[in-house]
C-alpha positions as CSV (number, residue, x, y, z in Angstrom):
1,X,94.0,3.7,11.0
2,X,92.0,6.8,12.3
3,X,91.0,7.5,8.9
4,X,89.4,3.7,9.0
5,X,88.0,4.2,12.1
6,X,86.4,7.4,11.0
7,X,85.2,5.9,8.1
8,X,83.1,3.5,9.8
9,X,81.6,5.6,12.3
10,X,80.3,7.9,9.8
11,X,79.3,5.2,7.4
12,X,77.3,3.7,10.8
13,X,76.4,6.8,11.9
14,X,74.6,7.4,8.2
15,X,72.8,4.0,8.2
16,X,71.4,4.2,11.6
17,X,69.7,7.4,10.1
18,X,68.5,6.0,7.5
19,X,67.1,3.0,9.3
20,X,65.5,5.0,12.4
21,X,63.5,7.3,9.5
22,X,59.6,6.3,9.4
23,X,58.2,6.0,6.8
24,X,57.2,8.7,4.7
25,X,55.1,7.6,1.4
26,X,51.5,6.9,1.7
27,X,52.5,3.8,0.2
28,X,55.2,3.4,2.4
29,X,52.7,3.9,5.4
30,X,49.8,1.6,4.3
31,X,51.8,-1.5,3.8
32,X,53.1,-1.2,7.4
33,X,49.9,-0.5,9.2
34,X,48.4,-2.8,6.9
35,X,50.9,-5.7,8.1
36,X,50.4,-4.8,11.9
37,X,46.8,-4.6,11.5
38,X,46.5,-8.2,9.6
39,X,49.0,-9.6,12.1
40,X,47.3,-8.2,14.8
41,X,49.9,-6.2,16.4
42,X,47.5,-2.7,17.3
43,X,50.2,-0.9,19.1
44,X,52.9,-1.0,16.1
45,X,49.2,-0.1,13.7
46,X,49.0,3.1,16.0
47,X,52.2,4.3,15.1
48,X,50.4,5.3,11.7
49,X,46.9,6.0,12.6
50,X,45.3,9.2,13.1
51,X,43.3,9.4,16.9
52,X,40.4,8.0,15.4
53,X,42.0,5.1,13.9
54,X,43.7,4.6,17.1
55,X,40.4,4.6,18.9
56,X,38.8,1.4,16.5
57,X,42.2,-0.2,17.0
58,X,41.8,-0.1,21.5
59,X,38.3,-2.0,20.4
60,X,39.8,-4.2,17.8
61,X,42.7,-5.0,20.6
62,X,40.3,-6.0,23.1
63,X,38.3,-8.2,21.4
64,X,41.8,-9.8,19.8
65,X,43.0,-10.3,23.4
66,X,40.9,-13.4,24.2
67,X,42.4,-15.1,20.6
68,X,44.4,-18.3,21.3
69,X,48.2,-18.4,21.2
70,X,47.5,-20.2,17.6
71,X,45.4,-18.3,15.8
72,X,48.0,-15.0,16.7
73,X,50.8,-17.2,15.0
74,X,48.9,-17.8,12.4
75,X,47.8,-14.2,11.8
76,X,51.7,-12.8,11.6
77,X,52.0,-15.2,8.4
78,X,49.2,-12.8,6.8
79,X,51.3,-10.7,3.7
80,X,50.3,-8.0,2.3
81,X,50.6,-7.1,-1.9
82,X,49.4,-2.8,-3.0
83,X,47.5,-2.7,-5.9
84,X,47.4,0.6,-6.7
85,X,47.7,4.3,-4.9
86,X,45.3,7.4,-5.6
87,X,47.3,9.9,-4.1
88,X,45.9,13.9,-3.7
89,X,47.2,16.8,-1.8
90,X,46.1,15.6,2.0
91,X,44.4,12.2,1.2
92,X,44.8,9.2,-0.2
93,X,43.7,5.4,-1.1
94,X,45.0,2.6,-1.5
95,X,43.7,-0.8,-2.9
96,X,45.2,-4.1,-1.9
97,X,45.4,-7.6,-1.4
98,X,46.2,-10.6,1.3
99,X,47.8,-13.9,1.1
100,X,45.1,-15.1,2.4
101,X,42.9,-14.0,-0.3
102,X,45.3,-13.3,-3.5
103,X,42.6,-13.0,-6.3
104,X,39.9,-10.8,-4.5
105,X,41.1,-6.7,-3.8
106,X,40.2,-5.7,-0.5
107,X,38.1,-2.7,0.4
108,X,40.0,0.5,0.0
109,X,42.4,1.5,2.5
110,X,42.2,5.5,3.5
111,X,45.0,7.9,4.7
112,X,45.3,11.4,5.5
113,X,48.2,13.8,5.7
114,X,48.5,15.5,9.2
115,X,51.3,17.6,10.4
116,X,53.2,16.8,7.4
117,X,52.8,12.8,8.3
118,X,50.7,10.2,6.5
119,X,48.0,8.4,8.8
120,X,45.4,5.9,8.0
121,X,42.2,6.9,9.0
122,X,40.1,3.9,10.0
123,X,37.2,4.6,11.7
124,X,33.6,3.2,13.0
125,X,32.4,4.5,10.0
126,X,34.3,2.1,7.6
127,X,32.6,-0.6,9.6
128,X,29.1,0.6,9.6
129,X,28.9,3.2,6.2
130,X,29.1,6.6,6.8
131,X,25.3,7.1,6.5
132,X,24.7,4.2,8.9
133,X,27.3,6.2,11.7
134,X,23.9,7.2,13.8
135,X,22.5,3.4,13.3
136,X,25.7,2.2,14.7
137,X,25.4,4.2,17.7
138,X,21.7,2.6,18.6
139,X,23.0,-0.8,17.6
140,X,21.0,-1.0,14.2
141,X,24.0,-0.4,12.0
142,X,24.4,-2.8,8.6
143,X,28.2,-3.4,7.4
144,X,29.0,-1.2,4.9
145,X,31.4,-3.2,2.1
146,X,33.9,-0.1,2.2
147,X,35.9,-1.7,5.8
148,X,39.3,-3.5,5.4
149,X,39.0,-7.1,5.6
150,X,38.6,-8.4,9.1
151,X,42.1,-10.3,10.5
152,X,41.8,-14.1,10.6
153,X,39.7,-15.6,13.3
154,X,40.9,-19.6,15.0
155,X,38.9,-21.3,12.5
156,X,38.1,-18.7,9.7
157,X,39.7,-17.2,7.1
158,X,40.2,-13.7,6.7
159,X,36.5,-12.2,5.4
160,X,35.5,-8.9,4.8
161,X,32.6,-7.7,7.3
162,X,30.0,-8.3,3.8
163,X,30.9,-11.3,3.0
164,X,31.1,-12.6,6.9
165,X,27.4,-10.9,6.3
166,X,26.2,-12.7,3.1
167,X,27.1,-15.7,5.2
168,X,24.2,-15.7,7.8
């Protein structure tokens, strides 16, 4: 009986472990920041963001806040589907697509090693272009194309900043 007894606390003890361990891949990482980001959950994003990325997600959050009830359900239905992975030493990318937009690849996603962790570094630049990052800061940025796709809105579907631009 101890022996049984034993057996299952060990065998518990092991899968707890197992379950409690982040992940680790930079595959791993982008689906899961990926999924909070599209279903608009920031604070689980953070979890997997360098302090930048954390940053554009306290903007992101605030202007998510005012979203009705609805369009937040909706937004958690949002999957997610890697493409591919281009993996180096400390960076990598990863290409991907949405439910809500099966047959069109989303901008690359980037991530960075840190302390021996993967991160996604997601920054005002993605938005803006890298060489628009001092237009953005006088307010005459243009979208670069190179941003993840923007979460659904009420009554829009999920668009990446240059097409939401082609648009007006």
């Amino acid at each position: 009986m101890k022996k049984n007894i034993l057996s299952y606390i060990i065998v518990f003890v092991a899968f707890a472990a197992l379950a409690s361990c982040s992940k680790t891949a930079p595959k791993d990482v982008a689906r899961e920041w990926l999924t909070d980001f599209y279903h608009l959950d920031y604070d689980a994003a953070k979890k997997y963001s360098t302090e930048d990325t954390k940053n554009m997600l306290n903007v992101l959050e605030g202007f998510t806040n005012a979203l009705p009830d609805s369009t937040r359900q909706r937004a958690k239905s949002a999957t997610i589907n890697i493409k591919s992975l281009k993996e180096d030493a400390n960076t990598a990318t990863v290409t991907f697509t949405t439910s809500e937009e099966p047959n069109k690849e989303q901008p690359p996603l980037k991530l960075v090693k840190q302390d021996n962790k993967w991160l996604v570094q997601f920054t005002k630049a993605d938005f803006t272009g890298a060489e628009n990052a001092d237009a953005a800061a006088t307010g005459g940025a243009t979208i670069s194309q190179d941003a993840p796709a923007a979460p659904a809105t009420a009554d829009a579907p999920m668009t990446t900043p240059d097409t939401a631009a082609q648009k007006q």
